[in-house]
Structure formats: C-alpha cells, structure tokens
C-alpha positions in Angstrom: 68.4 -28.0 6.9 68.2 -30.6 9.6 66.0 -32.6 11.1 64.4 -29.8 13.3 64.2 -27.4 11.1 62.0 -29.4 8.3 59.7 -30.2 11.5 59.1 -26.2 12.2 58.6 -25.8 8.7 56.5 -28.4 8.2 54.3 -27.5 11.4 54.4 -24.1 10.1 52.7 -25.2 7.0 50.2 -27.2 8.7 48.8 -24.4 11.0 49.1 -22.1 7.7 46.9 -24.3 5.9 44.4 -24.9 8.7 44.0 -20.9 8.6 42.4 -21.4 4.8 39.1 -21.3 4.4 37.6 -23.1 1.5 34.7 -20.9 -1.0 31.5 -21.6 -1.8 30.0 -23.1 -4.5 25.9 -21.7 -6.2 24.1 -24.2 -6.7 21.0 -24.0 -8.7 19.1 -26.8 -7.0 19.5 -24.9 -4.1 18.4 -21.5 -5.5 15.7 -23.2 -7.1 14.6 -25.1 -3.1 14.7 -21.8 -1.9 12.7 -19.4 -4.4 15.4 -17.8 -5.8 18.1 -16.4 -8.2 21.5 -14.6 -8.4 20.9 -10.9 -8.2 20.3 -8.6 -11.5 23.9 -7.4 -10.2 25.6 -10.5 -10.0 26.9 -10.2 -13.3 29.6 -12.3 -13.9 27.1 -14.8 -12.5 30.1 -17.1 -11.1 29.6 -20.1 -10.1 31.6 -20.0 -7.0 32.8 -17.2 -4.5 35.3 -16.5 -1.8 35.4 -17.1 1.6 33.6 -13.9 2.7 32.7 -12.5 -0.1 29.3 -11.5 -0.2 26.3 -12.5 -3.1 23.4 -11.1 -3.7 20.0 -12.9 -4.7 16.3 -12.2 -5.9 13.5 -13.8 -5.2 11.8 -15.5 -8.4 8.2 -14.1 -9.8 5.4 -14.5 -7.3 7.8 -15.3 -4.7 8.7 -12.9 -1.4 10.7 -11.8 1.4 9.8 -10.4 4.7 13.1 -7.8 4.7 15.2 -7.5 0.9 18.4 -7.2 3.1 17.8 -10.9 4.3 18.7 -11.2 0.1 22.5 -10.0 0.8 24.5 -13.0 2.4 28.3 -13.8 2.6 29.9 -17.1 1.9 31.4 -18.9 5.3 34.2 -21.4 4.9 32.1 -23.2 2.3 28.9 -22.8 3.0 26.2 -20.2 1.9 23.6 -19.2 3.7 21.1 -19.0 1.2 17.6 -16.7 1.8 14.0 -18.2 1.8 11.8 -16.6 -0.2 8.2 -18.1 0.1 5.0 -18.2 -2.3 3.0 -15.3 -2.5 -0.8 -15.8 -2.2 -3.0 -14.4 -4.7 -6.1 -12.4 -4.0 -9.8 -13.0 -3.9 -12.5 -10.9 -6.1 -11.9 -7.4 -4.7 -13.9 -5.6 -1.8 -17.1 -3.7 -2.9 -17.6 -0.2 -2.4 -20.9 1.5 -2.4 -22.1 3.2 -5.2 -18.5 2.7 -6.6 -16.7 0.3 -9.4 -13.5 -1.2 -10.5 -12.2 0.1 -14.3 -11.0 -3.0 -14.9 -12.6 -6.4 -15.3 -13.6 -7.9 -12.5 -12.0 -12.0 -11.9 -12.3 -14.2 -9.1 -8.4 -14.3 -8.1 -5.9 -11.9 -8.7 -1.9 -12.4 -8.2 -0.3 -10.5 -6.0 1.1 -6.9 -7.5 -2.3 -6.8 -8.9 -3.9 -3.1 -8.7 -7.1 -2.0 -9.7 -8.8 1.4 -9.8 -12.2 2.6 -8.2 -14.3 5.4 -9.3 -17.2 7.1 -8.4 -20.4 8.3 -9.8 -20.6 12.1 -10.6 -21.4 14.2 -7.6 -20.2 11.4 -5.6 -16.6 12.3 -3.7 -14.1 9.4 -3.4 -12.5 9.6 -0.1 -9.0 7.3 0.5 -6.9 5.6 -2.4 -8.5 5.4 -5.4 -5.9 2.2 -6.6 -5.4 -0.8 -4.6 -3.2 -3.3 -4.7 -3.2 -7.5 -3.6 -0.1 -7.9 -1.3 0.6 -11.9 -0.4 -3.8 -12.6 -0.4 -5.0 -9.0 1.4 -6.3 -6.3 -0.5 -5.2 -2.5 0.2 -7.9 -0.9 2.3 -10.8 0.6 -0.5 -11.8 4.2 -0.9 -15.0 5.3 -0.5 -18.1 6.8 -2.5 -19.5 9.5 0.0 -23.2 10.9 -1.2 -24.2 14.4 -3.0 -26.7 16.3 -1.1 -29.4 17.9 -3.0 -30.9 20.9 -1.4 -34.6 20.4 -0.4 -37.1 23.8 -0.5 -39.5 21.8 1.6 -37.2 21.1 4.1 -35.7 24.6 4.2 -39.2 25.9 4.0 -39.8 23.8 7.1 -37.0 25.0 9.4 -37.4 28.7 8.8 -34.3 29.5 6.1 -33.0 30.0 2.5 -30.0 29.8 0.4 -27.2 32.4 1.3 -26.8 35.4 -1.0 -23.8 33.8 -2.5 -25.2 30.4 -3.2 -26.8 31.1 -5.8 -24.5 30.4 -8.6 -23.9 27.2 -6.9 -27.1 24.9 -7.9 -29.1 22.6 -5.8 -26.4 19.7 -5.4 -22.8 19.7 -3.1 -20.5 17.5 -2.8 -19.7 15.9 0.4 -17.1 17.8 2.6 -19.2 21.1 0.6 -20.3 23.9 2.9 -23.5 26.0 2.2 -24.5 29.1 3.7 -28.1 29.7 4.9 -29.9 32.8 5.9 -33.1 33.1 8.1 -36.3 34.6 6.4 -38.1 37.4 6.9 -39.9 37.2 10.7 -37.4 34.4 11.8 -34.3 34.4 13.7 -31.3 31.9 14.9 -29.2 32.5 18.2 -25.9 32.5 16.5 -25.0 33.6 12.8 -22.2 30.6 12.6 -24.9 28.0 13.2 -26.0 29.0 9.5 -22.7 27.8 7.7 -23.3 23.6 7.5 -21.9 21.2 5.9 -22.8 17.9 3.6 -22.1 15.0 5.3 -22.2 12.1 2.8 -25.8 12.7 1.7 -27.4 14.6 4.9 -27.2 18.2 5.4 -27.8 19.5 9.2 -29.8 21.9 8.3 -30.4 24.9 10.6 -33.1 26.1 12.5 -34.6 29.8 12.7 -37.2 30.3 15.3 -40.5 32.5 14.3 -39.6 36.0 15.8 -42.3 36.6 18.8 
C-alpha cells in the first residue's frame, strides 16, 4: 500500500472513531446527591450502560417526584442525566371534624403516605372520604359528620301536621339526606301535597306548614 493509501485509511479511521460515543458510568454518590436508586427492574444492576441505552431509577423512602416518567433517562455520550427527587414533608396533627374522630392515635407529625380513618357517631352520616392521606405536608380534604334529626311533636303540633301513614315504622330520628312524609290534621290544609315530603338537612328539618281551614 503506498503512501496515499495509508493516509485514506488512516483518515478513515479517525473520522470512524470520532463517530463513537463513549457509555456512562452509575455512580452512587450521584444517586445518593439526587434522592435516588437503580430501579426495582434494573436487575443486573450494572454499573455502566451504553450510549443510549436507557436506565431506570426510584426515588428513595420519603423522597418524590413531580412526574415518575422524569425517572426513565438515557445515557448521552457519557453523561447521564440523572432525576431529582426531593424530600417529602411530613404532615401536621390532622384536621378536626365535628362530632367526628380518627381510629388511630392521634400524633403531632405524620410522614407522608400516612392515612388515617374518620368515623362518625351513630345517626350521624359521613359525607366525603372517610380515609385521608398526608401527601408532601397537606392533608386529603376530611369528610364530614352531618347531624340526625329527631322529630319534634311540639313543633309538628305547632305547624298544623303529623307523621305520614307510612312513617310509622320509621321512629323519631333520620339521618341526614332522609326524607319524611307529613300529612295535615284534621281542619288544616297545605296549598300543595309535594310541600309535605321534606328532607333532613344536617340536623334541621323544614318542616311544613298547614293552614287552619276557614
């Protein structure tokens, strides 16, 4: 081969080799910097990957990530891009809810994950989630108690009315959201039957009025 033709091949080489691009290396001081680990799929857990080959990562216990696909990155001539995951704030004593309580024991600071459950006092109707959990410091939004009503003869007496003919299996007490069925006495009147039907509203029942006939 002359002279010329070990230049080409030599040239040839050079632009070749220029083309390569070098892989990356993990490093755990760098996982560690950033709040995280290999992924529970990483298996082999290799210590070094190819030029664009992609790695997947977790973030570490009480540690998070505003989008998990953020986790997925792929090594670029060297260098890895690695995801920040950032602390987690824990949570405050939970929110009080009237007339309810937690089942578990109450603390002054919870991590986050934590979920506790409310309940209610019988009679009492729990309206929205009955667990909540602490998400980085908040607290899921808490349910609430809603009153009983409790059926007054006075206050029936007073507006002209009694108990429906099928309410009578029912008792004296409903449950908020319950609807009760009233009927005039004898001598009074309303304008409209539906006015009648009412419903409790977390401890207060509208209750209807029949007018004294003329």
């Amino acid at each position: 081969m002359g002279p010329v033709g070990v230049l080409v091949l030599i040239l040839c080489c050079i632009e070749v080799g220029a083309q390569v691009s070098g892989p990356c290396s993990l490093s755990d001081e760098d996982m560690e910097a950033n709040g995280i680990r290999m992924g529970f799929f990483f298996w082999y857990r290799r210590s070094t990957v190819r030029h664009g080959e992609s790695v997947s990562f977790r973030c570490v216990q009480g540690y998070g990530i505003s989008d998990s696909s953020l986790l997925r990155v792929k090594c670029n001539n060297g260098v890895i891009p690695y995801p920040k995951c950032t602390k987690l704030e824990s949570c405050g004593p939970p929110p009080v809810v009237l007339y309810g309580e937690i089942l578990q024991d109450r603390m002054k600071s919870y991590e986050h994950g934590s979920l506790l459950t409310y309940k209610c006092p019988l009679y009492y109707k729990l309206e929205g989630n009955q667990n909540i959990t602490c998400r980085d410091g908040k607290w899921d939004d808490p349910p609430a108690c809603k009153e009983p009503c409790k059926l007054s003869e006075e206050d029936m007496e007073a507006n002209g009315i009694r108990r429906g003919p099928f309410f009578w299996f029912r008792g004296s007490i409903l449950q908020h959201g319950d609807s009760v069925l009233f009927r005039c006495v004898h001598g009074y009147e309303i304008s409209q039957f539906r006015l009648l039907t009412v419903k409790c509203n977390n401890g207060v029942i509208p209750y209807p009025k029949c007018t004294k006939l003329e």
